[in-house]
GUTOR-960876 format. One record per residue (C-alpha): residue number from 0; residue in one letter; x negated, y negated, z negated. Coordinates in steps of 0.25 Angstrom, whole numbers, plus 5000, padded with zeros to 4 digits. Each point is the difference from the previous one (the first is absolute). Last residue first. Layout:
<nodes>
@num=NUM	residu=A	east=X	north=Y	up=Z $
...
</nodes>
This chain:
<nodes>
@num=161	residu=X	east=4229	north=4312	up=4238 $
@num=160	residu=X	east=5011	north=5009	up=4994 $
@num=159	residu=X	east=4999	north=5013	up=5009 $
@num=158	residu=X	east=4985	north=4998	up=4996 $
@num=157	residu=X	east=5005	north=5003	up=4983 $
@num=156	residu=X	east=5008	north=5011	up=5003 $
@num=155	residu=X	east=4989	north=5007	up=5008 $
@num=154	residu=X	east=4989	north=4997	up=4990 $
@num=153	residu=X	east=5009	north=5005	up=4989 $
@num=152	residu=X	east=5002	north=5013	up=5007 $
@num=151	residu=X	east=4987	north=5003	up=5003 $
@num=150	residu=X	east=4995	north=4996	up=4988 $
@num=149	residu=X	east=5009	north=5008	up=4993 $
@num=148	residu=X	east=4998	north=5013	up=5010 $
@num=147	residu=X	east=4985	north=4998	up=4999 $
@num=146	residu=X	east=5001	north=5000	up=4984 $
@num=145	residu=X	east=5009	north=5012	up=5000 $
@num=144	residu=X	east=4994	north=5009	up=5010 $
@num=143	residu=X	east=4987	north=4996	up=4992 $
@num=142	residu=X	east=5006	north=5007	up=4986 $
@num=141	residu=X	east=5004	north=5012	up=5009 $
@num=140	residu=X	east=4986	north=5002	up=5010 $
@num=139	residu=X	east=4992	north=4999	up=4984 $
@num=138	residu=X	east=5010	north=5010	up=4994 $
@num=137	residu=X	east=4997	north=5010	up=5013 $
@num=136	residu=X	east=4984	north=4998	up=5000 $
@num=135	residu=X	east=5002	north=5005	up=4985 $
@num=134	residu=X	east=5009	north=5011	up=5003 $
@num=133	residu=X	east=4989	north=5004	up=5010 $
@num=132	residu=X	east=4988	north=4998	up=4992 $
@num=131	residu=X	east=5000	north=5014	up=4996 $
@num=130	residu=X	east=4997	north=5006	up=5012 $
@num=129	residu=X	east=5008	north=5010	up=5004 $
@num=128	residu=X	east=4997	north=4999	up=5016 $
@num=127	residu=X	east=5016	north=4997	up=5002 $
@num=126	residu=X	east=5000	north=4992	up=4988 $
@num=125	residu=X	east=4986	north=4992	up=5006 $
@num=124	residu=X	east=5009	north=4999	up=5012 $
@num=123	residu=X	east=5013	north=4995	up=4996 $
@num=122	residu=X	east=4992	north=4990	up=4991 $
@num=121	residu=X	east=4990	north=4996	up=5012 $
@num=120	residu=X	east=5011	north=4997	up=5009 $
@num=119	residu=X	east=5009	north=4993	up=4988 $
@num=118	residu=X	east=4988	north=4989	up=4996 $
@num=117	residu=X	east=4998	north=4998	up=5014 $
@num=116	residu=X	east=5014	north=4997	up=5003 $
@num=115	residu=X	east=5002	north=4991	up=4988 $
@num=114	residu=X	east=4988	north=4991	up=5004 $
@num=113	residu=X	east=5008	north=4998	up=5016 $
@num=112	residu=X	east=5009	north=4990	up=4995 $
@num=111	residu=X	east=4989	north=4992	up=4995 $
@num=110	residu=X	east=4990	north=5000	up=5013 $
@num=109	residu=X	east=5011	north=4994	up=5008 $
@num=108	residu=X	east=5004	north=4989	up=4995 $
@num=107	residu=X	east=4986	north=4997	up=4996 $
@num=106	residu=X	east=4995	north=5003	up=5014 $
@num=105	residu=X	east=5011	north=4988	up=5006 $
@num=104	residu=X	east=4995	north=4989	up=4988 $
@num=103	residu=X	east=4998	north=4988	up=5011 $
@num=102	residu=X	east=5012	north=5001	up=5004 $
@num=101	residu=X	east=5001	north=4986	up=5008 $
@num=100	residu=X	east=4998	north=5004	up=5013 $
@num=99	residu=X	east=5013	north=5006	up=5002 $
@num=98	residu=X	east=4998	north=5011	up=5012 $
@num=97	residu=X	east=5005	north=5010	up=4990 $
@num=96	residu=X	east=4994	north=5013	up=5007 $
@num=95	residu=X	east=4991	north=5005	up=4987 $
@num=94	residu=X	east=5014	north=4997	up=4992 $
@num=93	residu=X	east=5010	north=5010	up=5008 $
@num=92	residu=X	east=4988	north=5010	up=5000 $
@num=91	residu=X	east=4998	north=5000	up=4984 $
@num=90	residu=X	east=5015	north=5001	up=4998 $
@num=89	residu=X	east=5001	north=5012	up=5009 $
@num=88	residu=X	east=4987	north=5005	up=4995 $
@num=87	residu=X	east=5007	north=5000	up=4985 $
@num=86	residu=X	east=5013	north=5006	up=5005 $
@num=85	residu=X	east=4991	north=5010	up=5007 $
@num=84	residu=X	east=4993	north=5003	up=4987 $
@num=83	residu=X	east=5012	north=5002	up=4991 $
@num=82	residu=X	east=5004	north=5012	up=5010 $
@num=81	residu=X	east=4984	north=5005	up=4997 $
@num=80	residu=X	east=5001	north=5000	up=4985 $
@num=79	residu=X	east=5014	north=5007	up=5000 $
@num=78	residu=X	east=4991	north=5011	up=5006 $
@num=77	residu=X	east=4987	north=4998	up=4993 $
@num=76	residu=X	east=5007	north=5001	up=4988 $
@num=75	residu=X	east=5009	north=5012	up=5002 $
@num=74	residu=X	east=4986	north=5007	up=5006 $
@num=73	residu=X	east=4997	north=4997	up=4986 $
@num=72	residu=X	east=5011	north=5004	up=4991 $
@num=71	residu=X	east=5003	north=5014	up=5009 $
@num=70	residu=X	east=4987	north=5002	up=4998 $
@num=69	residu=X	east=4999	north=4997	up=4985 $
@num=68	residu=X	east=5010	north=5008	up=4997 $
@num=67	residu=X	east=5016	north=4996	up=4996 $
@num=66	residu=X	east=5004	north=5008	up=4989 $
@num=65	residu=X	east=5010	north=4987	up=4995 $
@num=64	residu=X	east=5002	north=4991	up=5011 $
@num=63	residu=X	east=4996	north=4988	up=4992 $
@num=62	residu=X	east=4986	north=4996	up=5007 $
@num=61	residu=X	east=5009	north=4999	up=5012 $
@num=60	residu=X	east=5007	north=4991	up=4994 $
@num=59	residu=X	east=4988	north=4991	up=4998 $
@num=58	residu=X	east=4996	north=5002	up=5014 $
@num=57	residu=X	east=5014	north=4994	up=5005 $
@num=56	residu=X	east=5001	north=4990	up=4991 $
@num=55	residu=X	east=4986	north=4995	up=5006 $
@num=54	residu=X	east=5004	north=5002	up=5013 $
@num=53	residu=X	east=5010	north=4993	up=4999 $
@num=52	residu=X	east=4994	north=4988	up=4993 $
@num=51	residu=X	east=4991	north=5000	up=5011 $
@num=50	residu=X	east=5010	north=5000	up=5012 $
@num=49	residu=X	east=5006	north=4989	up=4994 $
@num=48	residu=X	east=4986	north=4991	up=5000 $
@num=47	residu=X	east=5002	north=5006	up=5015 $
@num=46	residu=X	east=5014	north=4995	up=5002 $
@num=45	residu=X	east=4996	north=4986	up=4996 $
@num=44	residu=X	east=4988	north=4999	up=5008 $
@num=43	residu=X	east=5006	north=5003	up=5011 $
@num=42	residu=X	east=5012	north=4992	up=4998 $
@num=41	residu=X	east=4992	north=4989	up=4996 $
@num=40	residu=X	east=4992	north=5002	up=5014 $
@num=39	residu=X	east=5011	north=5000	up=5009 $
@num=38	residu=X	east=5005	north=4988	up=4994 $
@num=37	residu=X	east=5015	north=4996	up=5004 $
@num=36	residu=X	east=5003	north=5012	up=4991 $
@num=35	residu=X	east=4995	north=4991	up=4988 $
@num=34	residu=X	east=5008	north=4987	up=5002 $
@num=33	residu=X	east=5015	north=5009	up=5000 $
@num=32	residu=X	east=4996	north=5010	up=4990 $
@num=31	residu=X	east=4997	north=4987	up=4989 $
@num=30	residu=X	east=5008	north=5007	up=4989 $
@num=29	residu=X	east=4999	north=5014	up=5006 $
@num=28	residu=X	east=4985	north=4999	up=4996 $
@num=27	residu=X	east=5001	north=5000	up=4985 $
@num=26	residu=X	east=5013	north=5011	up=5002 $
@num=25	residu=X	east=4988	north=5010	up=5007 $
@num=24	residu=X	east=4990	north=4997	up=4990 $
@num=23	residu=X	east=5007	north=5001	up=4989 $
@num=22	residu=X	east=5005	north=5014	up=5004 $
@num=21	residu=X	east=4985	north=5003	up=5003 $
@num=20	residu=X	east=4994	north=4995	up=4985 $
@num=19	residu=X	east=5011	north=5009	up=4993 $
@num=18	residu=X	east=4998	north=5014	up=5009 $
@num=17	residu=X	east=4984	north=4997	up=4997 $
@num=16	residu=X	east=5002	north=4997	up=4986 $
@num=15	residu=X	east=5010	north=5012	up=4998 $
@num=14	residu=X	east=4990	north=5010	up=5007 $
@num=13	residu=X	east=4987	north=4993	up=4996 $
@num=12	residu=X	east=5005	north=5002	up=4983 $
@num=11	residu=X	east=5006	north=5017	up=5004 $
@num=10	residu=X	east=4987	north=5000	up=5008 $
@num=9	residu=X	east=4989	north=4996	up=4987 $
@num=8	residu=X	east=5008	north=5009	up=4990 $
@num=7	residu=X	east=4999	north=5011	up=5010 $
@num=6	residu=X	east=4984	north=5000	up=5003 $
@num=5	residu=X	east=4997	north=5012	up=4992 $
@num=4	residu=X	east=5010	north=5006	up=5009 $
@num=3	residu=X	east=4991	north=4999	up=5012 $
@num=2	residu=X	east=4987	north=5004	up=4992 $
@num=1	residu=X	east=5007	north=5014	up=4998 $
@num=0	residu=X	east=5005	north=5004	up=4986 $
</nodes>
């Protein structure tokens, strides 16, 4: 049994959690659609916290091909990793360039979309190298895809309000 499949039982739970958390993201934000496309920013933001889910769910499932190596796995990581990362840099960009004065908490913004990211490069390439952190490197880049995408999200439903 590869170390890959040794993981099964912790992508089957990410795949359905991941798929879940995205579909409730996406009806949360249609409620106030209308206030939070008027914000660049939000929808940024939004759309990358999405990004992240996505890519989680997507690296989980590839974690389910059954027979899948671990250079297939990790170059599939880094790939689905590095389209993740230009929604985040979209975001990232949109908010360095908000001329209001006021956000004060701009790198925090920022900084915890791109913690999933990292986590995800180094586990596509520690799988590719076969080291045996890799898996590892890829739970920790799944369980902060969630919490960034949540906040995220809850922070950009909550400033549409205000």
């Amino acid at each position: 049994m590869s170390v890959i499949e040794q993981w099964s039982e912790f992508h089957v739970a990410m795949v359905g959690a991941t798929a879940a958390l995205a579909g409730l993201v996406i009806v949360a934000a249609s409620v106030n659609i209308s206030e939070i496309v008027t914000s660049r920013t939000l929808t940024a933001r939004l759309l990358a916290g999405i990004a992240a889910l996505l890519l989680a769910l997507s690296v989980s499932a590839l974690g389910l091909v059954p027979g899948i190596d671990d250079t297939w796995f990790g170059a599939l990581t880094i790939i689905a990793t590095l389209i993740a990362a230009a929604f985040q840099a979209n975001a990232t960009w949109l908010i360095a360039r908000d001329p209001s004065p006021a956000d004060r908490a701009k790198p925090l913004k920022y900084v915890v979309g791109f913690l999933p990211i990292v986590a995800y490069l180094a586990a596509g390439a520690a799988v590719l190298w076969q080291h045996p952190s890799g898996m590892y490197l890829a739970a920790v880049g799944c369980v902060l895809a969630v919490v960034s995408a949540v906040v995220v999200s809850w922070v950009a439903l909550v400033e549409v309000l205000r």
